[in-house]
N, C-alpha and C positions, 0 to 999 in steps of 0.2 A: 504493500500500500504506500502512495507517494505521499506525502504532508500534506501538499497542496487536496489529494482528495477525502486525506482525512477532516479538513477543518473546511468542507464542506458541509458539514456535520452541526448544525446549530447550537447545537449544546457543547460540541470540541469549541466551537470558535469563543461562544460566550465565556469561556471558563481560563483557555491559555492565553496570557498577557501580549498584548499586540507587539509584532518587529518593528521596530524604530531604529535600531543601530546598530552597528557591530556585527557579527555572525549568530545563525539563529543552527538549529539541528534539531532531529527529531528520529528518536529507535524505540520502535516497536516489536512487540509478538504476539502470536493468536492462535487459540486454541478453538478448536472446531468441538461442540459439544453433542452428544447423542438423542437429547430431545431436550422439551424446557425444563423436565425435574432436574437433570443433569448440570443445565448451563446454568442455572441459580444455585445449584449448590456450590458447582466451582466458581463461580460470578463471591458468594459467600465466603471461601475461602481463601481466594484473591484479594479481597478486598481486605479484610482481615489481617490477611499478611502487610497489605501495603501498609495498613495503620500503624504496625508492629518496626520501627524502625529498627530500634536496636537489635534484630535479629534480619536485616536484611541483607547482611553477611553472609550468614547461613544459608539464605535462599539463595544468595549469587554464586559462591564458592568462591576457595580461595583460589590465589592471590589477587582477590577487589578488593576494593576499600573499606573501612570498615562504619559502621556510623553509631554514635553515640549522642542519643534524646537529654536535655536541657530543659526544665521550664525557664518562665521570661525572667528570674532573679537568677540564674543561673545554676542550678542545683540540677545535678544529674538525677533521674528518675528514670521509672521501667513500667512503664504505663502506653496505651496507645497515645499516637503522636494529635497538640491540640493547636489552636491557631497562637501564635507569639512565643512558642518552645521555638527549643534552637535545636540543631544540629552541630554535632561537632563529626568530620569529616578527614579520617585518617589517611590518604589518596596510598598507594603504592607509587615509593619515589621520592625527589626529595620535601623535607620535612619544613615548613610553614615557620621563620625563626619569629614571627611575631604573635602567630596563632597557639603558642603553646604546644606549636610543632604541628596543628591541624590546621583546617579551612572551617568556616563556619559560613552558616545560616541559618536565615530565619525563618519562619512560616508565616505565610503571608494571607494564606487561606485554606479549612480544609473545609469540605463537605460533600454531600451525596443528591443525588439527584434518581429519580425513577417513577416508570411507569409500565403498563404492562408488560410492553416490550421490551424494555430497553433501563440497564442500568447503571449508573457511573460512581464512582468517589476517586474524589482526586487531591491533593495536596500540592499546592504553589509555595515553594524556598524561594528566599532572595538571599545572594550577599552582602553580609553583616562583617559587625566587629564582633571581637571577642567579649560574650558576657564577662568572663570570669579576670578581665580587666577595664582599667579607667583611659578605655583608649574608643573613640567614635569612628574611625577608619575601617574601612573592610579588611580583614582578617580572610582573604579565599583569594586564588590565583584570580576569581573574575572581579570585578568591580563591581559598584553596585547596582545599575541596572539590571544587571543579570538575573535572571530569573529560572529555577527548573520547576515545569509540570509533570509531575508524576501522578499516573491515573489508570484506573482499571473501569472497563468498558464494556456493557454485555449491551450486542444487540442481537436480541433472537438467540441463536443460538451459538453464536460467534461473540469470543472474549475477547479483546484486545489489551495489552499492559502494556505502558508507551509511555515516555520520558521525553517532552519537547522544550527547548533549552532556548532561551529569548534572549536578545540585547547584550550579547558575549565579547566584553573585553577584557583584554591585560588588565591587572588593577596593576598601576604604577603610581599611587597616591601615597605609598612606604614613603618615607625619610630614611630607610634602610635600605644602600642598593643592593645589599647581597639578595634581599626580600624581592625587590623587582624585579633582579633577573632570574630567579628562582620563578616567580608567579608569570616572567614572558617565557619561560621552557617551559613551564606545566601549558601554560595557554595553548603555547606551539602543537605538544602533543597531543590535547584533547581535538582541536582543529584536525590536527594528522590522525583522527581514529582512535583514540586512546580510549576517547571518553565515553564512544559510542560502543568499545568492548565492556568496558565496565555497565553499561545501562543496557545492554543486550545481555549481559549475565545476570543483570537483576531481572527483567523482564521476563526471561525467560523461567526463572526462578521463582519467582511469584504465581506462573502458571502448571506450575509441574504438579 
């Protein structure tokens, strides 16, 4: 499925944040379901999962990244993910020297949408700074426009899990250049496919 025919989709378009700049991408996967009892139950376990951050490691396999849930004062918790937790974002490679060695983000929206047909929950991150300091800068190779939609999708009896990634720039806004140039090679590589193996391993992951 190309991008462009997935957000033909009214409910895809209303929900991932508009391209305005930088580089955009979008990785999907889909599981074909054997009648509607079927696709709602996996539609239910999909979605479940995608709630469940702190074990989205486990659904990707290693060596992905790993991600660790934050509420909004900063306090790690093991709960499904809510709007204004954070993300803390271990990448494979080098290590974030302002982030506490990660990438962070925020949640900028979660919720679910349904009706007979057709079911969705999705979760929109931005690039943030680090809760667990007195610093207002983005802490993640993108800057802060950047936005990822993460979302699980039943129509009928076709699942979709798909990660589309909006307004992707270098953050070069560090005062630290080892940090800049750190955050323009992470960029480099998600551009070059990095970041679309690691969000095709979650995808995929989620539907298994």
């Amino acid at each position: 499925m190309r991008e462009k025919t997935a957000l033909k989709d009214q409910w895809l378009k209303d929900i991932v944040p508009e391209q305005k700049t930088g580089q955009s991408s979008f990785t999907h996967s889909l599981l074909e379901c054997r009648n509607n009892t079927h696709a709602k139950e996996c539609y239910t376990i999909a979605s479940t999962r995608l709630r469940n951050v702190n074990k989205w490691n486990d659904f990707a396999g290693k060596p992905t990244a790993t991600f660790q849930l934050f509420d909004e004062s900063g306090n790690a918790v093991n709960r499904t993910v809510q709007k204004g937790d954070y993300l803390r974002i271990n990448i494979p490679g080098p290590d974030n020297p302002e982030g506490d060695g990660a990438d962070w983000v925020q949640v900028q929206q979660v919720g679910e949408m349904l009706n007979d047909e057709r079911q969705l929950t999705f979760i929109t991150v931005r690039a943030s700074s680090n809760p667990l300091v007195k610093d207002t800068t983005p802490s993640h190779f993108f800057d802060r426009p950047a936005t990822s939609t993460f979302l699980i999708y039943r129509t009928q009896l076709t699942i979709m899990a798909a990660v589309f990634g909006r307004n992707e720039h270098s953050n070069r806004s560090s005062s630290n250049l080892l940090t800049r140039i750190r955050n323009w090679f992470v960029y480099i590589g998600a551009q070059l496919g990095l970041a679309n193996l690691q969000w095709k391993a979650l995808t995929l992951g989620l539907l298994k």
